[in-house]
TORTI-761266 format. One record per residue (C-alpha): residue in three letters; x, z, y. Coordinates in nm, 3 decimals. Each point is the difference from the previous one (the first is absolute). Example, Ala and Ser with C-alpha at 12.3 -4.5 7.8 and 13.67 -1.06 7.14 Angstrom:
// residues 2
> code_px_pz_py
> Ala_1.230_0.780_-0.450 $
> Ser_0.137_-0.066_0.344 $
***
This chain:
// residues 250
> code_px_pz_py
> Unk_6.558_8.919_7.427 $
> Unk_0.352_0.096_0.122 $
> Unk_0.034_0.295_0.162 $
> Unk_0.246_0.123_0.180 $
> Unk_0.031_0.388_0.117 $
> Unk_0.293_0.086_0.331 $
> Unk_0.077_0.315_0.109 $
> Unk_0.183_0.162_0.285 $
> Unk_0.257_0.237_-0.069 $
> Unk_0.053_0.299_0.259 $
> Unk_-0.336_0.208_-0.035 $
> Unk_-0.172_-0.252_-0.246 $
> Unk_0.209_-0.023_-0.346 $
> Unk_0.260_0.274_0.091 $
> Unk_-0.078_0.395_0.022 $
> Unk_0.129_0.176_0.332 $
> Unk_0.328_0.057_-0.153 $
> Unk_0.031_-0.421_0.055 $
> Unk_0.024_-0.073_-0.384 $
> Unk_-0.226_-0.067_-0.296 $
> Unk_-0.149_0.229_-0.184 $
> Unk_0.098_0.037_-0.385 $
> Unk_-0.346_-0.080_-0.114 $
> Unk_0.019_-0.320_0.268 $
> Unk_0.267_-0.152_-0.158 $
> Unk_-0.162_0.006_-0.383 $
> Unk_-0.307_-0.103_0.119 $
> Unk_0.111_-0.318_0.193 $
> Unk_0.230_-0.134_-0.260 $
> Unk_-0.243_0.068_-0.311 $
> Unk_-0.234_-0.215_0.237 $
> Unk_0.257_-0.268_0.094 $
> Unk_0.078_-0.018_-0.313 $
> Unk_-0.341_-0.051_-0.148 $
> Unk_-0.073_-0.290_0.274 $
> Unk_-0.072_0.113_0.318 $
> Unk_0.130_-0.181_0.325 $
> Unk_0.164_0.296_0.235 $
> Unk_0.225_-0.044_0.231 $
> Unk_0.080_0.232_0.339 $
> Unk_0.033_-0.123_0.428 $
> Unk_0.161_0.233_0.178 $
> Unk_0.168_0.059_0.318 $
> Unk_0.304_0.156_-0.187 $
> Unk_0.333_-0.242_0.002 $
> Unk_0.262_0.112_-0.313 $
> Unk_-0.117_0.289_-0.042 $
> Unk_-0.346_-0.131_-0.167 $
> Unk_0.168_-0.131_-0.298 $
> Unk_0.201_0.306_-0.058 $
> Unk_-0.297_0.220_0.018 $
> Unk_-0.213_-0.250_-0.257 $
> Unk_0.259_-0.037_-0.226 $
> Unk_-0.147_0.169_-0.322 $
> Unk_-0.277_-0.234_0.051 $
> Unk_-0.039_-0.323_-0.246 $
> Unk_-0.089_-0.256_0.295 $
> Unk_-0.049_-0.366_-0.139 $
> Unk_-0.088_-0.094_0.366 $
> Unk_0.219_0.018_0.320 $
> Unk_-0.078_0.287_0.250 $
> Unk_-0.068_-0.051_0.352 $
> Unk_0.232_0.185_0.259 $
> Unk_0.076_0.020_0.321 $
> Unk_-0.365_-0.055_0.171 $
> Unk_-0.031_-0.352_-0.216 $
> Unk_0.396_-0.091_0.119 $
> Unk_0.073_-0.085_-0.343 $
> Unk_-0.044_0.056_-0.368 $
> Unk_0.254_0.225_-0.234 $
> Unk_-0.032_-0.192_-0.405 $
> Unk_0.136_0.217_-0.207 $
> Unk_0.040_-0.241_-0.302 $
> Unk_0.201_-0.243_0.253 $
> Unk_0.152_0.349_0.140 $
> Unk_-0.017_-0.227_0.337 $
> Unk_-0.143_0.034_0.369 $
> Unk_-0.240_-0.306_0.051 $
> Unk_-0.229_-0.195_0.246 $
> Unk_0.151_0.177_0.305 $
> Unk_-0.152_-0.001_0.358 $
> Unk_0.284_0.054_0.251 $
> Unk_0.004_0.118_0.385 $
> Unk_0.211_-0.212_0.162 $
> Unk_0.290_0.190_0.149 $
> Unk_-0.041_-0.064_0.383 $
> Unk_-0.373_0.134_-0.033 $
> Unk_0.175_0.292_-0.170 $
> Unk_0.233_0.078_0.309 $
> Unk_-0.320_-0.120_0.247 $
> Unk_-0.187_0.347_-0.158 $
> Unk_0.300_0.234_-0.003 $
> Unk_0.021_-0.105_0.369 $
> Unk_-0.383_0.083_0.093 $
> Unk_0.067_0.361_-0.189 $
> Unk_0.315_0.139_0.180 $
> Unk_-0.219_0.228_0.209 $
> Unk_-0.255_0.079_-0.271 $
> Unk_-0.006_0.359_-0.167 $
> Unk_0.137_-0.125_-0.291 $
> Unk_0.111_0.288_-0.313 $
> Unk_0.101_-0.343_-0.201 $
> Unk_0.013_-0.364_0.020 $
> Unk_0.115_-0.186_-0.303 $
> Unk_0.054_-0.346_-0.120 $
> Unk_-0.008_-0.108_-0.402 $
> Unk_0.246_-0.273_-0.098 $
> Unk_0.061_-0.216_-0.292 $
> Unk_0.322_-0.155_-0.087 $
> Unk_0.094_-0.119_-0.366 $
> Unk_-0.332_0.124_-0.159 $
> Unk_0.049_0.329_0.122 $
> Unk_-0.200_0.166_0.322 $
> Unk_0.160_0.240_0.221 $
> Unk_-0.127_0.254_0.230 $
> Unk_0.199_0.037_0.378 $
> Unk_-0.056_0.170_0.306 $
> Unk_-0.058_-0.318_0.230 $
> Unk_0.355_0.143_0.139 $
> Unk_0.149_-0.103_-0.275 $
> Unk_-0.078_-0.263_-0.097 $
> Unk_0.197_-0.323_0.032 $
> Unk_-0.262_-0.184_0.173 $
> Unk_0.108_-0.347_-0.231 $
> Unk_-0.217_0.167_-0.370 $
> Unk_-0.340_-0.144_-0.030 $
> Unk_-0.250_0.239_0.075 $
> Unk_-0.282_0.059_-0.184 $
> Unk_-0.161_0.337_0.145 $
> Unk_0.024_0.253_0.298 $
> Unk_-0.100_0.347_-0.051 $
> Unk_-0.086_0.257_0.260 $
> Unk_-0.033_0.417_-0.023 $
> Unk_-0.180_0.082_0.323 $
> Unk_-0.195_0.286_0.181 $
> Unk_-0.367_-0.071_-0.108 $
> Unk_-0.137_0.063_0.366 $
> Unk_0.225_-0.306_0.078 $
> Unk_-0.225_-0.216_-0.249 $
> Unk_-0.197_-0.190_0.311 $
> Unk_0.311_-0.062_0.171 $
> Unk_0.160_-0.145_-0.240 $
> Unk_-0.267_-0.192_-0.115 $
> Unk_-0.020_-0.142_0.347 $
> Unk_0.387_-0.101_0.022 $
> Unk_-0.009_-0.164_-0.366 $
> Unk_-0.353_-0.192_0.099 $
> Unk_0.189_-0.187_0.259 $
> Unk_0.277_-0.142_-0.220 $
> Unk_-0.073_-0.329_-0.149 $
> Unk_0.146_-0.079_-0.364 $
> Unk_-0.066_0.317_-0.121 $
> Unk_-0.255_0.217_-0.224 $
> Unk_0.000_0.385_0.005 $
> Unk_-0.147_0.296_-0.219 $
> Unk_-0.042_0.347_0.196 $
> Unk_-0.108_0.206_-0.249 $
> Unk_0.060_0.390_-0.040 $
> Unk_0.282_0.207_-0.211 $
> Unk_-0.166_0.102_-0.354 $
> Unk_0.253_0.252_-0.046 $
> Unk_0.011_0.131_0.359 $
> Unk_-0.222_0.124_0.294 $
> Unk_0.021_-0.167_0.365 $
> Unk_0.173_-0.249_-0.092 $
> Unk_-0.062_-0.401_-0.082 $
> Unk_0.179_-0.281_-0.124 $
> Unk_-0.049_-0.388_0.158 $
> Unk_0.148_-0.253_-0.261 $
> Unk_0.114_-0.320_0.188 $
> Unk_-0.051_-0.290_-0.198 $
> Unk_0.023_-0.427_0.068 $
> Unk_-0.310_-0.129_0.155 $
> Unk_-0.260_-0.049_-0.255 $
> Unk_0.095_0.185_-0.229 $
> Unk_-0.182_0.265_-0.159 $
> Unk_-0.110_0.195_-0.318 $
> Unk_-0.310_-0.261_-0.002 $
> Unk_0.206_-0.273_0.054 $
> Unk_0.272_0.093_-0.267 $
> Unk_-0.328_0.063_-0.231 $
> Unk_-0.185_-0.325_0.043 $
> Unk_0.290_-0.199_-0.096 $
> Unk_0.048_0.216_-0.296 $
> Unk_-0.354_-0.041_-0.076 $
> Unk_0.021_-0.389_0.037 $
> Unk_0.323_-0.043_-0.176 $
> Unk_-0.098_0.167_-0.321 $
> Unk_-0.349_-0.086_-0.007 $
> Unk_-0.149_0.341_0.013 $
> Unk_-0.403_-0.004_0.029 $
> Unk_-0.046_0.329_0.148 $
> Unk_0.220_0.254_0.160 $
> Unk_-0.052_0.365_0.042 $
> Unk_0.199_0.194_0.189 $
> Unk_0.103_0.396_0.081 $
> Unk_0.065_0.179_0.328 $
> Unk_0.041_0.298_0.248 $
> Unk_0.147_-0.107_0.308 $
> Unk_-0.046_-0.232_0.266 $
> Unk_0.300_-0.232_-0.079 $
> Unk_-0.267_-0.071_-0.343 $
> Unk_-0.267_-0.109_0.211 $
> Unk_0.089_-0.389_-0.021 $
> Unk_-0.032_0.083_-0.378 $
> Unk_-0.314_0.010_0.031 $
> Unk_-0.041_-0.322_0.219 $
> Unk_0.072_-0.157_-0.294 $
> Unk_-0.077_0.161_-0.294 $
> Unk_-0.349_-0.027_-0.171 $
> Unk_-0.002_0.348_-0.056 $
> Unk_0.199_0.258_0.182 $
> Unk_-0.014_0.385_-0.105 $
> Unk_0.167_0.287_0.237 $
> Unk_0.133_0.322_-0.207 $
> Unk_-0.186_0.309_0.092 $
> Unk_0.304_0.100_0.225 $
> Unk_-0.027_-0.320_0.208 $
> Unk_-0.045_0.034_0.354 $
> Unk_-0.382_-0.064_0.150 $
> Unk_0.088_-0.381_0.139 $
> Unk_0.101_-0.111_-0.341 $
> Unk_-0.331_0.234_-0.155 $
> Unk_-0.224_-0.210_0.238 $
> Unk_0.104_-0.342_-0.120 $
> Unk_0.076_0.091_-0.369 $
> Unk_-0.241_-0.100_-0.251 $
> Unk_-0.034_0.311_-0.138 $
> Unk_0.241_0.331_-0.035 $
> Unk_0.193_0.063_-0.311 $
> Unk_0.177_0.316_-0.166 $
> Unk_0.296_0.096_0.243 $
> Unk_0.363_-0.090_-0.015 $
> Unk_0.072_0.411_-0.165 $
> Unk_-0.209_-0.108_-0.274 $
> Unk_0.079_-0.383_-0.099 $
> Unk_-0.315_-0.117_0.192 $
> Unk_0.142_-0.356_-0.008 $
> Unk_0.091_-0.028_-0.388 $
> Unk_-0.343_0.191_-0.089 $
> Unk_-0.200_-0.240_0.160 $
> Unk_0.200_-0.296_-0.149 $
> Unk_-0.030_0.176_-0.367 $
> Unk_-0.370_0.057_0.029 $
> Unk_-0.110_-0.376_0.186 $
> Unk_0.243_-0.185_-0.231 $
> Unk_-0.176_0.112_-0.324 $
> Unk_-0.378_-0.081_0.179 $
> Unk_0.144_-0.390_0.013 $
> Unk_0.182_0.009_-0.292 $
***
């Protein structure tokens, strides 16, 4: 059977300081390297690959909400899901009266993605994400706006490294960390997945996964629909659990 293990980032693989730990990094690779399938979806853009780096992934990692895939062998941006540009002006449009600390859209242009304040951006680069910092009492609101926008799928989920404070990801419609994951699953003919989270944006994770484990540190929503709870993100919860269930099927 071909297993394949995913893990969030933010809260999941990385400790509070939003990097891996030492111990993380030996770990994974000694695993990788004796035959485990790993791989990462995440709703970080660039920054994901930077922060992964020191890790020996034969697989392509899955960013921006299940936008697209990063392949590090190819060193290439792949399978991308774009928001057409009108829609992108359409949102900005519904938002100029919202309470908004920060409203972002990611780009990609010549195999390299961008970050802009929707301000400045051109309004001609293919986007492939929005990103909003907002008050977390304005969650419903927002909610309500987005729900009414056709073409579109959102994420409100709230700041790891922050109190009072959430993020919505704005991503093309139907896509999704379970969709991004299913076709991963399908194209490389993986038999079971099991997969690691702590926040709500993980929750189509487990949708799709056979298995789905929440860190310790996970909030209660992703708890309730976890499988079970592993070691948390301080401790390598995620490459414990990997170590010790890889050697029971091996």
């Amino acid at each position: 059977m071909r297993v394949l293990y995913v893990s969030d980032l933010d809260g999941t693989l990385l400790n509070l300081n939003q990097g891996l730990n030492l111990s993380t990094i030996e770990k994974l690779n000694k695993l990788i390297d004796e035959g485990i399938n790993f791989t990462i979806s995440t709703g970080r853009g660039d920054s994901a690959k930077n922060i992964v780096n020191d890790i020996n992934f034969k697989l392509p990692i899955m960013i921006l909400n299940g936008s697209l895939n990063y392949d590090f062998t190819k060193k290439e941006y792949e399978n991308l899901k774009l928001i057409p540009n009108k829609k992108v002006v359409e949102i900005e449009q519904k938002l100029k009266d919202f309470d908004l600390k920060k409203l972002e859209v990611q780009t990609i242009e010549k195999n390299e993605l961008n970050r802009f304040s929707v301000k400045e951006w051109n309004k001609k680069t293919d986007v492939l994400a929005m990103n909003i910092l907002f008050p977390e009492e304005k969650r419903t609101e927002l909610s309500m706006i987005l729900s009414k926008i056709e073409g579109i799928n959102f994420f409100i989920h709230k700041k790891v490294y922050t109190v009072g404070e959430c993020y919505c990801d704005i991503v093309k419609d139907n896509v999704s960390k379970a969709s991004r994951l299913k076709d991963f699953k399908e194209y490389y003919g993986f038999d079971k997945v099991i997969a690691f989270g702590d926040s709500e944006n993980d929750l189509p994770l487990a949708d799709i996964a056979d298995e789905f484990y929440a860190v310790e540190n996970a909030v209660n929503i992703v708890k309730q629909r976890a499988t079970g709870i592993i070691g948390s993100c301080f401790d390598d919860g995620v490459v414990n659990f990997i170590e010790k269930d890889s050697r029971k099927s091996s």
